[in-house]
Backbone bond lengths (Angstrom), bond angles and torsions (degrees), N, CA, C in turn:
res aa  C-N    CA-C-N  psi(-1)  N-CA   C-N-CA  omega(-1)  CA-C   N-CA-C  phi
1 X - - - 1.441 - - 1.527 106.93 -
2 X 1.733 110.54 101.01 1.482 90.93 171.17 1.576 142.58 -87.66
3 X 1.268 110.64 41.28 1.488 105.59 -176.66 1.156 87.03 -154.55
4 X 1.329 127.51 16.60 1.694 132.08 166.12 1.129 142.22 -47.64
5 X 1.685 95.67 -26.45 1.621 101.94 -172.22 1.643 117.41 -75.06
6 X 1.174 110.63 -17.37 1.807 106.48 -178.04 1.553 107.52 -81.31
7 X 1.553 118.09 -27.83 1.354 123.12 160.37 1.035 124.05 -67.28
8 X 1.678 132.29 -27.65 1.658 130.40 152.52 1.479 98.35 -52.70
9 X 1.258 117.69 -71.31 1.570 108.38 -139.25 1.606 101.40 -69.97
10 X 1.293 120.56 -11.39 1.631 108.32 165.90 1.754 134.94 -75.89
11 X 2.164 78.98 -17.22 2.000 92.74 -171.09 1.140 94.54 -118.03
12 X 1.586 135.84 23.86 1.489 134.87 169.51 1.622 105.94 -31.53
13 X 1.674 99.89 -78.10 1.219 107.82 -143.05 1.644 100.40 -69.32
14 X 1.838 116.59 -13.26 1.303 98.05 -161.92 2.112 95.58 -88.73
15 X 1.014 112.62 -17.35 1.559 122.68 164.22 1.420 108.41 -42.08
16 X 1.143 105.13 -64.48 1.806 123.22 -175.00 1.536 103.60 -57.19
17 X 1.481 130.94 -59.56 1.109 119.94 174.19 1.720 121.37 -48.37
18 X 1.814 118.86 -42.98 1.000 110.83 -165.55 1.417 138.45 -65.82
19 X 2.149 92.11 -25.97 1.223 120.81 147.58 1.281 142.12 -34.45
20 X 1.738 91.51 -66.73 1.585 97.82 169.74 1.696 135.05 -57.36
21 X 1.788 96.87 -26.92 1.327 125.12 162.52 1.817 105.39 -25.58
22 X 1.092 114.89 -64.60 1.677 117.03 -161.39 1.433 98.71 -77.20
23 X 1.666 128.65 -41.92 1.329 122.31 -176.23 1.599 109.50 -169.53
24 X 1.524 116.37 173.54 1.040 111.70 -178.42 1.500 118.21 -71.57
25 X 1.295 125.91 167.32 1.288 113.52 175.45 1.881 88.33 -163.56
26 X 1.947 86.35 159.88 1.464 95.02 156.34 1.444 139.58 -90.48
27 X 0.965 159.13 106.56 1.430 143.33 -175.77 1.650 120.15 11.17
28 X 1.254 123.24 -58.95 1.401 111.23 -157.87 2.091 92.50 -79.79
29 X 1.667 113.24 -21.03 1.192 98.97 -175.45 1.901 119.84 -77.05
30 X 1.568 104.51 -13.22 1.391 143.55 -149.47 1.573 82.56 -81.92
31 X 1.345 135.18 -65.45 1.866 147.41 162.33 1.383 100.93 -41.54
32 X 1.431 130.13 -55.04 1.541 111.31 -171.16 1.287 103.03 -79.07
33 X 1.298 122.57 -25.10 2.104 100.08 -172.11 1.306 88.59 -83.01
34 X 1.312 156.26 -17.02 1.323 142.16 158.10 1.302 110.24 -54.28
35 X 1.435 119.52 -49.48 1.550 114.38 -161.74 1.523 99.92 -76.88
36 X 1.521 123.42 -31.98 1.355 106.74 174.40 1.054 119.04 -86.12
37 X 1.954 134.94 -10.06 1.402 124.17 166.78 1.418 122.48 -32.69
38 X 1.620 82.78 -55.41 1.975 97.31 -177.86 1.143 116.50 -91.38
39 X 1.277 128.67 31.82 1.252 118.24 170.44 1.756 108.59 68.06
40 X 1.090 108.70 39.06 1.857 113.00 -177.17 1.951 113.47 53.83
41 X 1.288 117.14 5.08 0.947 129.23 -153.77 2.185 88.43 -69.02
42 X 1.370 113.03 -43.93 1.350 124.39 158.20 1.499 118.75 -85.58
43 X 1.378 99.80 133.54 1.746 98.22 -177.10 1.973 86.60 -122.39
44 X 1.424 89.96 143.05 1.501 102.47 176.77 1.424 120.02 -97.68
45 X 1.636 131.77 139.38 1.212 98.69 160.75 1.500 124.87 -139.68
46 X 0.958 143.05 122.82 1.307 150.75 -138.17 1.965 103.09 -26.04
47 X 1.093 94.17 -37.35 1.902 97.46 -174.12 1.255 101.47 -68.58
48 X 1.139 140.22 3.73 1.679 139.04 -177.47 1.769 91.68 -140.57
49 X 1.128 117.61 3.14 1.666 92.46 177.64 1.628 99.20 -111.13
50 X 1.221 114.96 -40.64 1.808 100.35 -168.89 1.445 99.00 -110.46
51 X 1.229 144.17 38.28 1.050 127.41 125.65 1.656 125.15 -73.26
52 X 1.568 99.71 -26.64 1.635 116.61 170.49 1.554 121.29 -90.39
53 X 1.456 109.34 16.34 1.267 146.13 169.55 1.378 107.84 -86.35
54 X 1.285 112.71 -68.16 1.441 120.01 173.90 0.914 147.70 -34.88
55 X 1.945 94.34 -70.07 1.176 132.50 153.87 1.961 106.61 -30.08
56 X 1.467 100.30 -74.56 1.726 101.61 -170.55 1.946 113.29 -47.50
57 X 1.473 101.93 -30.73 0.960 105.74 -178.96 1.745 136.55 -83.42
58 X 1.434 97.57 -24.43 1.345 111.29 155.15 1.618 128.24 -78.39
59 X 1.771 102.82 -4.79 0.874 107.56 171.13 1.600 121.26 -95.66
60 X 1.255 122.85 8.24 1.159 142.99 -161.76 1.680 118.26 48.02
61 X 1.592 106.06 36.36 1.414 97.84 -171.42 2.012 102.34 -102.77
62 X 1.645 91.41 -8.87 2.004 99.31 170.05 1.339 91.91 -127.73
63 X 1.278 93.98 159.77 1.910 106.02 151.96 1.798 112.32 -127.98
64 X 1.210 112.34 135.98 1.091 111.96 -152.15 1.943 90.99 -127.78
65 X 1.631 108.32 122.19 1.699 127.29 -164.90 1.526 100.47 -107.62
66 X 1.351 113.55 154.57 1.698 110.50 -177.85 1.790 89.82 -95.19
67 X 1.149 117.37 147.50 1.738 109.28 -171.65 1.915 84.70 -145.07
68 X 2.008 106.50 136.55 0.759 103.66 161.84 1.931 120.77 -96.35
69 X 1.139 145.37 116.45 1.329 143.63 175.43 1.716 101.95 -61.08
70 X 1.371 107.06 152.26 1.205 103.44 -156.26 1.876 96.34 -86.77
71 X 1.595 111.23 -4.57 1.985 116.04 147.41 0.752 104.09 -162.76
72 X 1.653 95.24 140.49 1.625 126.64 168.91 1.733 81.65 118.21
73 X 1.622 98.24 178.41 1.675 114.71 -176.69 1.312 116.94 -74.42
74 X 1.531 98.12 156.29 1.289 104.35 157.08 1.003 124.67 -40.50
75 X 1.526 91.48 156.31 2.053 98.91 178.63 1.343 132.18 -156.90
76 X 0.894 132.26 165.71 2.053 109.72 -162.62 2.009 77.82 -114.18
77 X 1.365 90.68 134.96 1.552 101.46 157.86 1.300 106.78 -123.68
78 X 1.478 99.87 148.19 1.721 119.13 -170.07 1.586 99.97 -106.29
79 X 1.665 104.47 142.74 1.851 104.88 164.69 1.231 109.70 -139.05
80 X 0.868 123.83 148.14 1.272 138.15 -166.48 1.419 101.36 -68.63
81 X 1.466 131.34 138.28 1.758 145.43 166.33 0.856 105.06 -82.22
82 X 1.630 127.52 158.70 1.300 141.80 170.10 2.062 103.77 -44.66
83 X 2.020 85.25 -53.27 1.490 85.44 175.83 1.194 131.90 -46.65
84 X 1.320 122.06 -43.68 1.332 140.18 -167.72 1.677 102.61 -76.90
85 X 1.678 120.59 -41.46 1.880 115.51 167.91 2.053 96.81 -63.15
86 X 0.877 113.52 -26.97 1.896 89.17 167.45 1.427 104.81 -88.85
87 X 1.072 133.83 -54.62 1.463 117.83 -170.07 1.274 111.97 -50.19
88 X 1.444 133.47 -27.41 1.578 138.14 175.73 1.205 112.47 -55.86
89 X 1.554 111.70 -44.55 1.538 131.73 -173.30 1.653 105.88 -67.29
90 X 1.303 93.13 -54.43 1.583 109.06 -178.34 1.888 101.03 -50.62
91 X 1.528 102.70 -58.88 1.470 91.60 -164.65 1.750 108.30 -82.91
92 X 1.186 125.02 3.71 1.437 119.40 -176.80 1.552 103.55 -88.98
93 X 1.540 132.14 -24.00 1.357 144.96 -171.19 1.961 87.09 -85.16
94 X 1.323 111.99 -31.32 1.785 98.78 -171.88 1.291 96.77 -89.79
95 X 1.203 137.03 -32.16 1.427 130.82 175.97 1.384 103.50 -70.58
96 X 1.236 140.66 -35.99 1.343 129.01 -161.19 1.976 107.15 -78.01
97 X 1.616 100.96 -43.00 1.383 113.62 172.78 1.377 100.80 -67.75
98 X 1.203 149.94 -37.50 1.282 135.03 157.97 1.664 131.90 -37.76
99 X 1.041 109.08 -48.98 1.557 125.67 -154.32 1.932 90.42 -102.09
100 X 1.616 108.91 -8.83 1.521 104.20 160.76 1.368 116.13 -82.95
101 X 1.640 105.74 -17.81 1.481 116.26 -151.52 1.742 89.71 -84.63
102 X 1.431 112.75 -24.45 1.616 101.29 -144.25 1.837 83.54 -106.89
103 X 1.061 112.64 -19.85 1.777 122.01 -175.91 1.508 87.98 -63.80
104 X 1.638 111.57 -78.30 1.679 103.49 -173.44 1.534 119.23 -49.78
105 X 1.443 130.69 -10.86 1.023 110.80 168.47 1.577 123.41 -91.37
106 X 1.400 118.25 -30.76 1.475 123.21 178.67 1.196 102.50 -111.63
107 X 1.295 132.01 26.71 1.671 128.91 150.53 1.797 103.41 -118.05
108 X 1.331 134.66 -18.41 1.495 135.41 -148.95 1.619 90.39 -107.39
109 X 1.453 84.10 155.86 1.333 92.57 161.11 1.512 108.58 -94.19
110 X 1.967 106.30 -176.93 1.099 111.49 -144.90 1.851 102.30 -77.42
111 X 1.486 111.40 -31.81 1.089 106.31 176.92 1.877 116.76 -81.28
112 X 1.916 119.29 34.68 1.153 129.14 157.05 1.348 105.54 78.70
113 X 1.490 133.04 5.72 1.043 145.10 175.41 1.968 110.06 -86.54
114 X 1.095 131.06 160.97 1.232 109.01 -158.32 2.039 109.21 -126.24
115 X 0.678 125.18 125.54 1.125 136.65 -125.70 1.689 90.26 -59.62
């Protein structure tokens, strides 16, 4: 997607939640189930993923555990909070009324009727 990136960095955190939705994960795995949701169509990159890591987490909407794998390093895995399954809800109902808002305008005609 080339003009994608201002649309990541506004739907970061609600990406990250939807992810975490199915299971826990660590950050670098948190970018690939995004990049393969869409078909790689979004590429992630760490400077836009764990600062919106943080963020969710200081917000109490993840909690994020140091976990050793039995190889390779440590690693912080994130899970989703009760808070964070409403804020998903919350922000998937504003994205959805959005993306109706912007359809009726560059799919509708002028009197809002739809083509």
């Amino acid at each position: 997607m080339e003009n994608g990136r201002e649309l990541i960095k506004g739907n970061t955190p609600t990406l990250i939640l939807a992810v975490l939705r199915d299971a826990p994960l660590h950050g670098y795995a948190i970018a690939r189930e995004i990049e393969r949701r869409c078909n790689h169509a979004l590429q992630f990159k760490e400077g836009t993923l764990y600062p919106a890591l943080r963020a969710l987490e200081r917000d109490q909407m993840i909690t994020g555990l140091w976990q050793a794998p039995s190889a390779g390093p440590v690693r912080r895995v994130y899970t989703l909070t009760e808070a964070g399954h409403k804020e998903l809800i919350r922000r998937t109902q504003t994205w959805t009324d959005f993306v109706q808002s912007i359809n009726s305008i560059i799919g509708g005609q002028p009197d809002g009727q739809p083509i």
